[in-house]
C-alpha positions, 0 to 999 in steps of 0.5 A: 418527131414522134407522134402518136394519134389516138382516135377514141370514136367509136365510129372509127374514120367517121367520127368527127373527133377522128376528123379533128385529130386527123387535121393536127396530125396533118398539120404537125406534120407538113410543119415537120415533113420527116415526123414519124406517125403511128395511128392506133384506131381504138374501134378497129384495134380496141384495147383490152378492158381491165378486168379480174383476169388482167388485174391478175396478170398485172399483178403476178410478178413476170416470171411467175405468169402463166402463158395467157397472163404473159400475153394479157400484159404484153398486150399493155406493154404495147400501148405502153410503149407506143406512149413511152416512144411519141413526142406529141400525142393527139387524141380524138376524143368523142362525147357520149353521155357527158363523157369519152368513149369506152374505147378511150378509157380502156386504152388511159387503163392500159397505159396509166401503170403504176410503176412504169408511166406514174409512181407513187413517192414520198411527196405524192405521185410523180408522172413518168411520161415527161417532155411530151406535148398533147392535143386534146380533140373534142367533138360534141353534139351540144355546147358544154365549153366551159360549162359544168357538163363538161366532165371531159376537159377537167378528167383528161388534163387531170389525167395527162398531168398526173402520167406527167404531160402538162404541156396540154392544147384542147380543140372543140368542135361544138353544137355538131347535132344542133343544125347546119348553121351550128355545125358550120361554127362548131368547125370553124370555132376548132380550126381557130383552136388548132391554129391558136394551138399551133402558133 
């Protein structure tokens, strides 16, 4: 087995939702000793965001880049990889202002390519990252589960499902700002998501 986890705090090690991966991961793997893990901390080896200059160089046929178009994709073409070769993805996944984290999005930029981990069809879009399992962290300072405020569950399992991962377990950790006793039941409301998850 293969895993890749994703931390999108911006607070890096600190980040309650880096906590949160961290703990499946763990589990994932005293269930399965010899799984192989690659953690790609998204404060310290952030990707690169999309902008004019990457749009360029995504778009320039490859034997036609310049040096510095070829090194901005071969940036992608890394995180690309790292998705393409994970068995199970787990991901941190922060709540700032009702939304993840720039860390995050920058790097769904990177590997969300048309034409390598999704395509366009006849019959509509075709996901290109099959057979893959994720789990989906959530850390929240309020309680929005189930609520309209929660832009986050709808957009990832959104976007998972459309890169072709539909085999999707979400974990929350809310109220994590409302209080001792709150923290104490957001954490132990997501210990109950992970072992549900991983039954």
């Amino acid at each position: 087995m293969n895993i890749l986890q994703i931390n999108g705090s911006a607070r890096s090690q600190a980040g309650n939702s880096t906590r949160l991966a961290s703990e499946v991961v763990a589990r994932l793997v005293a269930a399965e000793p010899a799984a192989r893990v690659v953690v790609r901390d998204l404060a310290r080896d952030p990707a690169p965001a999309i902008d004019e200059a990457a749009l360029g160089a995504l778009f320039t046929p490859a034997e036609q880049r310049s040096p510095e178009q070829a090194v901005r994709v071969a940036q992608s073409d890394a995180l690309v990889a790292e998705v393409q070769a994970a068995d199970v993805l787990v991901l941190g996944v922060p709540m700032y202002n009702f939304g993840i984290s720039t860390q995050l999005k920058n790097w769904i930029d990177a590997i969300a390519r048309a034409g390598v981990t999704f395509r366009y069809t006849e019959n509509g879009p075709e996901g290109l990252l099959k057979g893959k399992k994720a789990y989906v962290t959530f850390a929240r300072g309020g309680r929005y589960r189930g609520t309209a405020a929660d832009t986050q569950t709808p957009y990832l399992k959104t976007l998972l499902g459309f890169l072709g991962i539909n085999d999707v377990h979400f974990i929350y950790a809310e109220g994590l700002n409302m209080g001792e006793e709150a923290t104490k039941q957001g954490f132990a409301e997501a210990a109950a998501d992970i072992a549900a998850a991983l039954a």
